[in-house]
Biopython code that builds the backbone (N, CA, C, O; Angstrom):
import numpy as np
from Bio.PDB.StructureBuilder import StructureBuilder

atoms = [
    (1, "UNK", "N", (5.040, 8.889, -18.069)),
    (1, "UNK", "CA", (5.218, 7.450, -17.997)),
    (1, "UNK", "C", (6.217, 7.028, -19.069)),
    (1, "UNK", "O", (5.894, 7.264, -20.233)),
    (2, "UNK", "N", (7.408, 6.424, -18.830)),
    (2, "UNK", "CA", (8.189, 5.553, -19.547)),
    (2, "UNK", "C", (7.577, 4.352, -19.754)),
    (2, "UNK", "O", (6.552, 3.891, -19.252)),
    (3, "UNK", "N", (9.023, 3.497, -21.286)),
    (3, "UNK", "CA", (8.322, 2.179, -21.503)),
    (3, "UNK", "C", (8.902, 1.190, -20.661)),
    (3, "UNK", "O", (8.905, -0.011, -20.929)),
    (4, "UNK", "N", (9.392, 1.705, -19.641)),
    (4, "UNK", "CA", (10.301, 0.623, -18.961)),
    (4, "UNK", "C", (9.192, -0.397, -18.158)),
    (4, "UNK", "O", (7.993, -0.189, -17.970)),
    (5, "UNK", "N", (9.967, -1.504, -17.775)),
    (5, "UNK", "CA", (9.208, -2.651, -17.428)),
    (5, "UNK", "C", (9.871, -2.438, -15.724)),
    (5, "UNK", "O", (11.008, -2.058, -15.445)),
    (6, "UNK", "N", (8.743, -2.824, -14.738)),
    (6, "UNK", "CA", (9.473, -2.666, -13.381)),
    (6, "UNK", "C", (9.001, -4.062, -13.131)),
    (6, "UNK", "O", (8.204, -4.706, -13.812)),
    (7, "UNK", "N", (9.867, -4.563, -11.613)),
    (7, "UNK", "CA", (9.687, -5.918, -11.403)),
    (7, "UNK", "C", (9.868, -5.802, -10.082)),
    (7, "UNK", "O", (10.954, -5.413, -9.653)),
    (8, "UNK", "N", (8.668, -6.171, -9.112)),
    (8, "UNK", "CA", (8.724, -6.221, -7.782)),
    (8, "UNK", "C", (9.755, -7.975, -7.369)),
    (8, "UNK", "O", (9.707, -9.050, -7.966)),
    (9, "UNK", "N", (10.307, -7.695, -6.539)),
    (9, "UNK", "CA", (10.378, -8.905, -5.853)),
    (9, "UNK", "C", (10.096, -9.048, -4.418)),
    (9, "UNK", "O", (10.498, -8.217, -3.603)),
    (10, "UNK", "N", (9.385, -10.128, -4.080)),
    (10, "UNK", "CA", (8.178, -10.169, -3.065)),
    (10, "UNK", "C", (8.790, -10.830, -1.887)),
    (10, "UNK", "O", (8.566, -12.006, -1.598)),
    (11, "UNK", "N", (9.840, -9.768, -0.981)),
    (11, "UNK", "CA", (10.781, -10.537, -0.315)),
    (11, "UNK", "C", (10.260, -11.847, 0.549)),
    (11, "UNK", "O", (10.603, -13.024, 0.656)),
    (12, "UNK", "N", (9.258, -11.002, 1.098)),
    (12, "UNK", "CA", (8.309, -11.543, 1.956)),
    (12, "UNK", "C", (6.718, -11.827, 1.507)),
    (12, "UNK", "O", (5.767, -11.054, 1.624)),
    (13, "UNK", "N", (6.733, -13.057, 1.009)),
    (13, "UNK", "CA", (5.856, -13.756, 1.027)),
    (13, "UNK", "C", (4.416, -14.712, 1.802)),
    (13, "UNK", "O", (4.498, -15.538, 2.711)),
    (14, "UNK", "N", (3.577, -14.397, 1.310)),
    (14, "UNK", "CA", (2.875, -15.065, 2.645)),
    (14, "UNK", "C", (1.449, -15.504, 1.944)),
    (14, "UNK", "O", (1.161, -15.232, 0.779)),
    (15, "UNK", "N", (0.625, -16.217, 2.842)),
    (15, "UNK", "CA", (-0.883, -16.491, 2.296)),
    (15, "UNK", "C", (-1.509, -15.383, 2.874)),
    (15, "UNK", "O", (-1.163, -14.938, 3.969)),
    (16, "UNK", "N", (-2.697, -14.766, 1.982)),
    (16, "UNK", "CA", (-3.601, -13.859, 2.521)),
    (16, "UNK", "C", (-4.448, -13.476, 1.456)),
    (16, "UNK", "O", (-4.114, -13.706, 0.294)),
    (17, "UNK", "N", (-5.626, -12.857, 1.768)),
    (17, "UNK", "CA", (-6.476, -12.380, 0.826)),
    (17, "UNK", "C", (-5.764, -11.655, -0.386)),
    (17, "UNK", "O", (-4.844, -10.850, -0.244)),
    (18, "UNK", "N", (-6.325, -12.056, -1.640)),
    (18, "UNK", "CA", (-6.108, -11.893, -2.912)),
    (18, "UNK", "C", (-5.747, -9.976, -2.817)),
    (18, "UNK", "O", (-4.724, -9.403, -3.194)),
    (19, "UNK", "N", (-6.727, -9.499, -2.318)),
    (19, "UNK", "CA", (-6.730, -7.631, -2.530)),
    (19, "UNK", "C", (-5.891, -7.642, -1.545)),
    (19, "UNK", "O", (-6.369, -6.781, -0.807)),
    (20, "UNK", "N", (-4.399, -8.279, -0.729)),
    (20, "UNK", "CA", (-3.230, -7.684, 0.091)),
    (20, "UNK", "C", (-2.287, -7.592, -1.195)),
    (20, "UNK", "O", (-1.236, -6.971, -1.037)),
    (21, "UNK", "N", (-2.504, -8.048, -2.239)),
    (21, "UNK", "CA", (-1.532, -7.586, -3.542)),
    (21, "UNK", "C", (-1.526, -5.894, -3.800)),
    (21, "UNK", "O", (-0.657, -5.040, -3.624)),
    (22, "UNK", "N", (-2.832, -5.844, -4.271)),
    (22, "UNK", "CA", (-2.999, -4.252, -4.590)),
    (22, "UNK", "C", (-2.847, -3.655, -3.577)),
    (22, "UNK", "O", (-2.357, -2.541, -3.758)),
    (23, "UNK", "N", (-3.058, -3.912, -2.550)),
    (23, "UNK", "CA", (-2.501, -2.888, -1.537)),
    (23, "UNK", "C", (-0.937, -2.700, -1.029)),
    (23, "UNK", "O", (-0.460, -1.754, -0.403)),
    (24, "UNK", "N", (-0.383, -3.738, -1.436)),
    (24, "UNK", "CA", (0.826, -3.810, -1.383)),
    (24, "UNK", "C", (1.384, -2.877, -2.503)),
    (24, "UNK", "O", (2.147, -1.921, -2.363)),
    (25, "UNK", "N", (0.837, -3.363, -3.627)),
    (25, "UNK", "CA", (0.646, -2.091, -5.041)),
    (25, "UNK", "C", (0.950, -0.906, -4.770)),
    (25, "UNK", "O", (1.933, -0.220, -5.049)),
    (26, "UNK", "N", (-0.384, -0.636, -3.950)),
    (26, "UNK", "CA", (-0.328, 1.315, -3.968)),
    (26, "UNK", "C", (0.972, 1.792, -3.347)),
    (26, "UNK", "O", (1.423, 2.901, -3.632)),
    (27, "UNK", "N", (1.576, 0.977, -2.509)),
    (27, "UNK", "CA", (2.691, 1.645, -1.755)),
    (27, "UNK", "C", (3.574, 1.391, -2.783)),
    (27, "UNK", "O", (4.358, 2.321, -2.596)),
    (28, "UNK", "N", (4.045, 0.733, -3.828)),
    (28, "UNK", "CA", (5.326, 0.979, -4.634)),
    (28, "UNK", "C", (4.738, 1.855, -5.841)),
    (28, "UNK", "O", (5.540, 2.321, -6.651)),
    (29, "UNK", "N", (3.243, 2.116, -6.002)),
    (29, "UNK", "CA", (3.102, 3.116, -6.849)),
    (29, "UNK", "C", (2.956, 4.353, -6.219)),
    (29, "UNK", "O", (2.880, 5.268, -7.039)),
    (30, "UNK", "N", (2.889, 4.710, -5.039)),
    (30, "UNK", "CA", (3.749, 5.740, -4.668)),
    (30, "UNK", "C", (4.775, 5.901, -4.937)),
    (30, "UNK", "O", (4.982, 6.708, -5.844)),
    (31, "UNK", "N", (6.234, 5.047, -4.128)),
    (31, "UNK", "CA", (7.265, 5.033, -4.277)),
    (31, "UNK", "C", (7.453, 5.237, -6.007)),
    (31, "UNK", "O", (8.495, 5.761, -6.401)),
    (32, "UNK", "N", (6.808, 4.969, -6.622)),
    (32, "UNK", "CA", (7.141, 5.067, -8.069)),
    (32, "UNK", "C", (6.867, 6.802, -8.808)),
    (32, "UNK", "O", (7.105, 7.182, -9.955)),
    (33, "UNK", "N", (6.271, 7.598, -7.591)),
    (33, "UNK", "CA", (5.757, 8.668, -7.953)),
    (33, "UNK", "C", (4.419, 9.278, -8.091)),
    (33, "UNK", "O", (4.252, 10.480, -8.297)),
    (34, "UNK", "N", (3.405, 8.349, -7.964)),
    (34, "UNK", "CA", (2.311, 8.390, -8.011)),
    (34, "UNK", "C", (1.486, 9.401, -6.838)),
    (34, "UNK", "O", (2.044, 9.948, -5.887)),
    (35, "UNK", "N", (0.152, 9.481, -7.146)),
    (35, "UNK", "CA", (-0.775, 10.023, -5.866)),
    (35, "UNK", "C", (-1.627, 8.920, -5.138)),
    (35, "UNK", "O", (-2.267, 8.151, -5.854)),
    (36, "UNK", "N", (-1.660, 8.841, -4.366)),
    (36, "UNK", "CA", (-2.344, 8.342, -3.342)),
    (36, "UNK", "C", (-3.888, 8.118, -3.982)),
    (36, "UNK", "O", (-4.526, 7.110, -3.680)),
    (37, "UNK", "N", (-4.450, 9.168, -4.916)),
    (37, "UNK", "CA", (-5.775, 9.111, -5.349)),
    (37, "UNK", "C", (-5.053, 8.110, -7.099)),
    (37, "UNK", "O", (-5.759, 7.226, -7.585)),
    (38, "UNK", "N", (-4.273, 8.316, -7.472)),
    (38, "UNK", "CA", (-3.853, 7.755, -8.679)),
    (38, "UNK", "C", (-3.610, 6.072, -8.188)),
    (38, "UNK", "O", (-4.148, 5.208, -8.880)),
    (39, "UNK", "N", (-3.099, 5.815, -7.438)),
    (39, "UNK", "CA", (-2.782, 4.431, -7.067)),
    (39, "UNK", "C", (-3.716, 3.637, -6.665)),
    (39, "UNK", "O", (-3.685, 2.408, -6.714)),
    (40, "UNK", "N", (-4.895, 4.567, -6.103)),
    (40, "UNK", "CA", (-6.081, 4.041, -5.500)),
    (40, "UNK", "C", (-7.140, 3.296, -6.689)),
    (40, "UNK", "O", (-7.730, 2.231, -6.865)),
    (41, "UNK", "N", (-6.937, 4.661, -7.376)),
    (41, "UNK", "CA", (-7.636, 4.329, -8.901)),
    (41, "UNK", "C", (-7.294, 3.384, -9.737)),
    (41, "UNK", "O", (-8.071, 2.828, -10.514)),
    (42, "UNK", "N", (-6.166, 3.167, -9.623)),
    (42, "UNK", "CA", (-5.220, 1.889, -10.515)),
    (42, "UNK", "C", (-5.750, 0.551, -9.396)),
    (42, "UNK", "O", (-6.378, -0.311, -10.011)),
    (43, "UNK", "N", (-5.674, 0.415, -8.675)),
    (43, "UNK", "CA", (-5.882, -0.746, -7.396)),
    (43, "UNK", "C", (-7.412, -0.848, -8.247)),
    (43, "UNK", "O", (-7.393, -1.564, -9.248)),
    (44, "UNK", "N", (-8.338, -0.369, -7.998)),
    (44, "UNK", "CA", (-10.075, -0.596, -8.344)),
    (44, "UNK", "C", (-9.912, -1.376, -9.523)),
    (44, "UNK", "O", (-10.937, -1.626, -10.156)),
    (45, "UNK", "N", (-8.651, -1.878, -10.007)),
    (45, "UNK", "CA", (-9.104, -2.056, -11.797)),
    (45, "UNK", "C", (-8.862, -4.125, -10.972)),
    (45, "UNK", "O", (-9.063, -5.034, -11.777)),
    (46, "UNK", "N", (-8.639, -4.348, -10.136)),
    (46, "UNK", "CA", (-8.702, -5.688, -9.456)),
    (46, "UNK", "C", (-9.866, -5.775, -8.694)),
    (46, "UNK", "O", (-10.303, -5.024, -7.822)),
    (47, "UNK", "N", (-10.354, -6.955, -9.228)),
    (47, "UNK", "CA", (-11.913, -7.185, -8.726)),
    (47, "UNK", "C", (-11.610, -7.474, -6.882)),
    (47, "UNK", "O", (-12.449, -7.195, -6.025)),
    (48, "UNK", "N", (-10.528, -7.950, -6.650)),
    (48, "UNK", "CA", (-9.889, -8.024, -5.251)),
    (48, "UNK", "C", (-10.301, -7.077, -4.455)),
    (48, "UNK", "O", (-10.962, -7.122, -3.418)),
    (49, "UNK", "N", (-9.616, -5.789, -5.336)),
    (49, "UNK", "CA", (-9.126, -4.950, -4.369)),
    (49, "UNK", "C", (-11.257, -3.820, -4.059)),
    (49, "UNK", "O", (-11.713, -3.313, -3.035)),
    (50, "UNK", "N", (-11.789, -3.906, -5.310)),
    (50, "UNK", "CA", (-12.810, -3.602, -4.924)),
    (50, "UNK", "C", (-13.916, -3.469, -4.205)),
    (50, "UNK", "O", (-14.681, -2.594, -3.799)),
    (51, "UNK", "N", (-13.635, -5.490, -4.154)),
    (51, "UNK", "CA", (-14.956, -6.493, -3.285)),
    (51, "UNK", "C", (-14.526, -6.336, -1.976)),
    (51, "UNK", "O", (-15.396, -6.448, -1.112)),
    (52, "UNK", "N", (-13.142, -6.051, -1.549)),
    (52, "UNK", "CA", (-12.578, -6.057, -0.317)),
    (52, "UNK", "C", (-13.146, -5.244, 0.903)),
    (52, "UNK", "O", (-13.013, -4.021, 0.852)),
    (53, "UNK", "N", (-13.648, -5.697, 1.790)),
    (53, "UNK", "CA", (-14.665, -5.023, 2.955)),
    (53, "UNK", "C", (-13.467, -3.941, 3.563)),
    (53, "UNK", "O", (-12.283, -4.170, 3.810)),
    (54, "UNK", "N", (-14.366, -2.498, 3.720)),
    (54, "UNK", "CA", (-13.720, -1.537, 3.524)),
    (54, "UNK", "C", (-12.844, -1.784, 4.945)),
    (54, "UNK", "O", (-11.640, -1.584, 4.788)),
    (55, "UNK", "N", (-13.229, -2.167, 6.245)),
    (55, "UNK", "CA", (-13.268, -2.280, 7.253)),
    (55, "UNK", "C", (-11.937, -3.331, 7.220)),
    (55, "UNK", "O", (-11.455, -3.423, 8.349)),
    (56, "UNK", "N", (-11.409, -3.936, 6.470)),
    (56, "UNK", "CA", (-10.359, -4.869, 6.280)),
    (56, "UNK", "C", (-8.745, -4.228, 5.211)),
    (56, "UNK", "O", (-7.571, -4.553, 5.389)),
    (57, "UNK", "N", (-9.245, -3.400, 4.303)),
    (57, "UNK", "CA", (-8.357, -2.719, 3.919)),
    (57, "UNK", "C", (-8.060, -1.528, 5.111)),
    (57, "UNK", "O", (-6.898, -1.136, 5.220)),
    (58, "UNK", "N", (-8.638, -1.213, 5.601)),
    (58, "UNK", "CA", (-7.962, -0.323, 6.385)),
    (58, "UNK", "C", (-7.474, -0.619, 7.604)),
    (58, "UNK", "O", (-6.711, 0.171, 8.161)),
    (59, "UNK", "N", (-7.902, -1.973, 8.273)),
    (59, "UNK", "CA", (-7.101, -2.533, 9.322)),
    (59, "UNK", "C", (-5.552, -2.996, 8.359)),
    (59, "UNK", "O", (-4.451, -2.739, 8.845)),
    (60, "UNK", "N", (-5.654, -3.527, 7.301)),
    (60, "UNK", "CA", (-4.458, -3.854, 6.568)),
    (60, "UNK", "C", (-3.595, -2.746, 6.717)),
    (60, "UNK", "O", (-2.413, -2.866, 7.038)),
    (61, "UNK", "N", (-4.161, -1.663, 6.490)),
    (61, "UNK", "CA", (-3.277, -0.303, 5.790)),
    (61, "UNK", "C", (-2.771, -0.211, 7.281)),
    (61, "UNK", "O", (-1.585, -0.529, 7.195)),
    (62, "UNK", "N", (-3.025, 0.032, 8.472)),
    (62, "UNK", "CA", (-2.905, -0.014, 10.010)),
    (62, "UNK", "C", (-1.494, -0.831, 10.285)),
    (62, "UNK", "O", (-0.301, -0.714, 10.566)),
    (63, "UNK", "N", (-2.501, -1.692, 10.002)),
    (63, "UNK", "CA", (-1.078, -2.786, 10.666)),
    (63, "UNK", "C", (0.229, -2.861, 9.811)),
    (63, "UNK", "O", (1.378, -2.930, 10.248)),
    (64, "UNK", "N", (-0.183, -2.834, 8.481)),
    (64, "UNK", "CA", (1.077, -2.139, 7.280)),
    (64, "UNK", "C", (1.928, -0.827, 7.651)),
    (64, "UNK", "O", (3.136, -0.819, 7.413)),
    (65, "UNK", "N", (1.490, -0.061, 8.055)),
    (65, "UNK", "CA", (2.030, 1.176, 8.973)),
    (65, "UNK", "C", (2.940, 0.855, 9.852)),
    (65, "UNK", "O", (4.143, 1.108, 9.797)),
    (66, "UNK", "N", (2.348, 0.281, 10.685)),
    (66, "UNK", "CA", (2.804, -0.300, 12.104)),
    (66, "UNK", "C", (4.232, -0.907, 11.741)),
    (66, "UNK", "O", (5.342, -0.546, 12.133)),
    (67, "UNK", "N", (3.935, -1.759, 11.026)),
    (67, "UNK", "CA", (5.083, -2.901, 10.541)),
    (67, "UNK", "C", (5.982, -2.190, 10.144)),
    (67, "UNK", "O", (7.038, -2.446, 10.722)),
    (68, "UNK", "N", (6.099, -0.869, 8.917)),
    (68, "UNK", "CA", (7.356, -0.044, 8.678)),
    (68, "UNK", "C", (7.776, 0.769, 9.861)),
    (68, "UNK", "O", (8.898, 1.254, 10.005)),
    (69, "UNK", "N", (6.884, 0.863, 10.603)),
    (69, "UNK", "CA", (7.167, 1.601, 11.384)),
    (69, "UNK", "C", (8.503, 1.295, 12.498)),
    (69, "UNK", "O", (9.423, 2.014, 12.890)),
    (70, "UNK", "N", (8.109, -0.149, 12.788)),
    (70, "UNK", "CA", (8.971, -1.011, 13.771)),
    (70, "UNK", "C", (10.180, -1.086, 12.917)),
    (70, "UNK", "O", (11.272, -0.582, 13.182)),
    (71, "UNK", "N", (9.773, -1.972, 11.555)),
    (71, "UNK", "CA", (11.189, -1.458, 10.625)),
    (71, "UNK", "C", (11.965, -0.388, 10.275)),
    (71, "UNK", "O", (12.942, -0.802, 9.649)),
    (72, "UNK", "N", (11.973, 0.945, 10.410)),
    (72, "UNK", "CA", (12.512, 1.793, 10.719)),
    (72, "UNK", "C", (12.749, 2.346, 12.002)),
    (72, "UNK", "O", (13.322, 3.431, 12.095)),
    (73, "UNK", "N", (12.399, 1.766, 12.926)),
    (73, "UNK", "CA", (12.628, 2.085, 14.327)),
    (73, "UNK", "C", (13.925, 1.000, 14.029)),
    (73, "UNK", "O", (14.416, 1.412, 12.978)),
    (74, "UNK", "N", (14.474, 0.146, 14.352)),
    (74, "UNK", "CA", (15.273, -0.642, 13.957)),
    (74, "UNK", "C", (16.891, -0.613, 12.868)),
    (74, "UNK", "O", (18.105, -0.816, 12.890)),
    (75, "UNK", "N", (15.785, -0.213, 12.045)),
    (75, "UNK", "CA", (17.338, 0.331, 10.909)),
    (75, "UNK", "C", (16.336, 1.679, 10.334)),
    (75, "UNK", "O", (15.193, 1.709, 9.878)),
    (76, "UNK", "N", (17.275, 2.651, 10.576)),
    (76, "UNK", "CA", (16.828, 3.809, 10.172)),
    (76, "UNK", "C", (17.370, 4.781, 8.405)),
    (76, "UNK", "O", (17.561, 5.920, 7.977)),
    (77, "UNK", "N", (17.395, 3.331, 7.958)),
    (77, "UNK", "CA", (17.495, 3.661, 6.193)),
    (77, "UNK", "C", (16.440, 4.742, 5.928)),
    (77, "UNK", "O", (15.285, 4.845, 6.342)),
    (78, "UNK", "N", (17.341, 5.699, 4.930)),
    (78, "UNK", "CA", (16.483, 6.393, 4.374)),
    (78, "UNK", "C", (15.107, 5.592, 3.259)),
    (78, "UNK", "O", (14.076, 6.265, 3.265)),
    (79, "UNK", "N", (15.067, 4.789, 2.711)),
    (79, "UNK", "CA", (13.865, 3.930, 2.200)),
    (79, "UNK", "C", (12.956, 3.619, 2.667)),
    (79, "UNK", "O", (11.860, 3.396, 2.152)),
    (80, "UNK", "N", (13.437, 3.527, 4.227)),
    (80, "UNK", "CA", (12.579, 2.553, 5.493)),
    (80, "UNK", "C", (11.958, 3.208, 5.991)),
    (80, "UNK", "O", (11.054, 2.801, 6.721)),
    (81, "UNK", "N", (12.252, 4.703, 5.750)),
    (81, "UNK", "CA", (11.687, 6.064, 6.146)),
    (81, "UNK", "C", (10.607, 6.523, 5.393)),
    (81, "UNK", "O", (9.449, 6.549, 5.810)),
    (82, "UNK", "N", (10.908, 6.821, 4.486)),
    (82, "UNK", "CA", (10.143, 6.760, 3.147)),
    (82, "UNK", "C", (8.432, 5.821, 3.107)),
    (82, "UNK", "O", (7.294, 6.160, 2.783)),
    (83, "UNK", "N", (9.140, 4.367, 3.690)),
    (83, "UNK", "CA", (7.690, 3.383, 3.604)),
    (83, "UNK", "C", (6.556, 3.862, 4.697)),
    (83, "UNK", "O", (5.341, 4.045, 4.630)),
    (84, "UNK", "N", (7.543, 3.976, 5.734)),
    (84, "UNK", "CA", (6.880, 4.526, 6.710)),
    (84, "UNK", "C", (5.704, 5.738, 6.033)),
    (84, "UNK", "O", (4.567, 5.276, 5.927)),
    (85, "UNK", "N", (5.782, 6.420, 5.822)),
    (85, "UNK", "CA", (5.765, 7.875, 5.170)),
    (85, "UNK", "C", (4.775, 7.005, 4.410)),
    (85, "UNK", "O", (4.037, 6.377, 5.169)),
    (86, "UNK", "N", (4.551, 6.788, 3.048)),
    (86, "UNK", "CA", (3.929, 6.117, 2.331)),
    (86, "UNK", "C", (2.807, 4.946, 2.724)),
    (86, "UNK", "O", (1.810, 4.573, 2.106)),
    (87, "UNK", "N", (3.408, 4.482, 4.096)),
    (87, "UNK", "CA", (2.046, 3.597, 4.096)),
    (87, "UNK", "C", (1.049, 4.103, 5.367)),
    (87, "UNK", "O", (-0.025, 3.558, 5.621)),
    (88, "UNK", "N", (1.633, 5.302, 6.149)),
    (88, "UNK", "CA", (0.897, 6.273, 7.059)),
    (88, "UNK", "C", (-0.034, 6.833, 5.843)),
    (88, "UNK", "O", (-1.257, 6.694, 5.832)),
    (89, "UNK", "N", (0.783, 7.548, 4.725)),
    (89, "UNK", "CA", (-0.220, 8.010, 4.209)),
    (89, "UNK", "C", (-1.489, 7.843, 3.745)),
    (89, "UNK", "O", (-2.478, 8.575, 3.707)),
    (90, "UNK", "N", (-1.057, 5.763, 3.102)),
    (90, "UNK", "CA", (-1.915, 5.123, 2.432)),
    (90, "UNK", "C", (-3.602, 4.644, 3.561)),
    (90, "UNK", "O", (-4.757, 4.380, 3.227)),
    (91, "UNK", "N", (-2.960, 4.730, 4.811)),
    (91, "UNK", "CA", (-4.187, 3.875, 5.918)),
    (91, "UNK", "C", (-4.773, 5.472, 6.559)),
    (91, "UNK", "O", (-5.840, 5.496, 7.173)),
    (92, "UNK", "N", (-3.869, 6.908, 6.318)),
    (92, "UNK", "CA", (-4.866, 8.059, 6.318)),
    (92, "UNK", "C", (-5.817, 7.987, 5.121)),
    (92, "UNK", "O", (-6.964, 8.413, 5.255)),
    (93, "UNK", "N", (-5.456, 7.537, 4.104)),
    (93, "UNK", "CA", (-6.390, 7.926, 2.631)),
    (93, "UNK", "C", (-7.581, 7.241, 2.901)),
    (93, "UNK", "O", (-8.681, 7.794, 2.920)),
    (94, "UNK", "N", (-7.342, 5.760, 3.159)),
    (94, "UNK", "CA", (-8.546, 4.496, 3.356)),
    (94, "UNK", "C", (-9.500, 4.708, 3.835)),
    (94, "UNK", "O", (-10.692, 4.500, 3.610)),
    (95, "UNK", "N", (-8.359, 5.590, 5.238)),
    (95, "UNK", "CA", (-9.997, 6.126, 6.291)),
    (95, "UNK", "C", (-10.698, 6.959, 6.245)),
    (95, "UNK", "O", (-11.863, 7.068, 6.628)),
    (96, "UNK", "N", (-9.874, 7.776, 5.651)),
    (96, "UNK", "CA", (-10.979, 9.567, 4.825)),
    (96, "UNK", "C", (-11.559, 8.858, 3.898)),
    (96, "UNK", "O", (-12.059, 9.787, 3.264)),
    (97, "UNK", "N", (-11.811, 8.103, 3.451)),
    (97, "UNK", "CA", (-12.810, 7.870, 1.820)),
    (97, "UNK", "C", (-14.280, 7.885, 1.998)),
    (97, "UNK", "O", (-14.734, 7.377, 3.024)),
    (98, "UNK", "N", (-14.907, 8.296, 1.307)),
    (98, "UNK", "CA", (-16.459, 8.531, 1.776)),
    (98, "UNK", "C", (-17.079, 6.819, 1.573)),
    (98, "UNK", "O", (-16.819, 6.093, 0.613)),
    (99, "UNK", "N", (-17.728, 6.551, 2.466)),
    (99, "UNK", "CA", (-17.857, 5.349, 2.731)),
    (99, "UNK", "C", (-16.585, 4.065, 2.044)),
    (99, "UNK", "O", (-16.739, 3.292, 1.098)),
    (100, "UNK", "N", (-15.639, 4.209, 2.752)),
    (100, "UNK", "CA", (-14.526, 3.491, 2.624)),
    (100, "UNK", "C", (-15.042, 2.183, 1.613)),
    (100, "UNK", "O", (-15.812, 1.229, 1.720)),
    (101, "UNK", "N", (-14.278, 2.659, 0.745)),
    (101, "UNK", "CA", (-14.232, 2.100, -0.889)),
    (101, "UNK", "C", (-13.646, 0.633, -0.730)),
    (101, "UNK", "O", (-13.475, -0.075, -1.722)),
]
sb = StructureBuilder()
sb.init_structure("model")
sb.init_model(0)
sb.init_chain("A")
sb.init_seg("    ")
for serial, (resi, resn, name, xyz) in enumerate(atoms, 1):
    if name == "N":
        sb.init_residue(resn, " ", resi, " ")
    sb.init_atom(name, np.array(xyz, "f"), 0.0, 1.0, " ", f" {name:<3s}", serial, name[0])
structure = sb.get_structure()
C-alpha cells in the first residue's frame, strides 16, 4: 500500500440504498489490485454494506454485471473488459458466501 490519495469520480450518479456505495467500492478495489475476499472485508467496515439483505446485494452484483456487460458489448475498451471481468467476479463471490453475508 502507498500514501497516495485516490479519488473516484461518480460519473453516474443516482438515488439508491446507502450499501450501492460499497459495492460500487469492491469493484474499484479490485481494479486497484485487491482480492475479492480483501474488498469484501473492507466493504463490512460500513454498517450499509453489512445490514444489507443478502438477497439484494446479490441481485445488485447481477444486474451490475449485466450493465458492464452491455457496456462492453458496445465499446469494446480494454477497461470495459476488465469491469466486466470484475463485477462477474464480484456477483460469483456474493453467491458462494456461506449464508450470503
Amino acid at each position: 500500500m502507498d500514501d497516495r490519495a485516490h479519488i473516484i469520480d461518480w460519473a453516474w450518479p443516482t438515488r439508491g440504498a446507502a450499501w450501492i456505495d460499497p459495492a460500487i467500492l469492491i469493484l474499484r478495489l479490485l481494479e486497484a489490485g485487491h482480492t475479492l475476499v480483501e474488498a469484501d472485508v473492507f466493504a463490512q467496515r460500513f454498517p450499509s454494506w453489512r445490514t444489507a439483505p443478502a438477497e439484494a446485494k446479490e441481485a445488485f452484483a447481477a444486474a451490475n454485471a449485466a450493465v458492464w456487460e452491455e457496456i462492453a458489448r458496445a465499446d469494446s475498451a480494454s477497461w470495459e473488459a476488465a469491469m466486466v471481468d470484475r463485477s462477474v467476479a464480484s456477483h460469483s463471490h456474493l453467491s458462494a458466501l456461506p449464508g450470503k453475508r
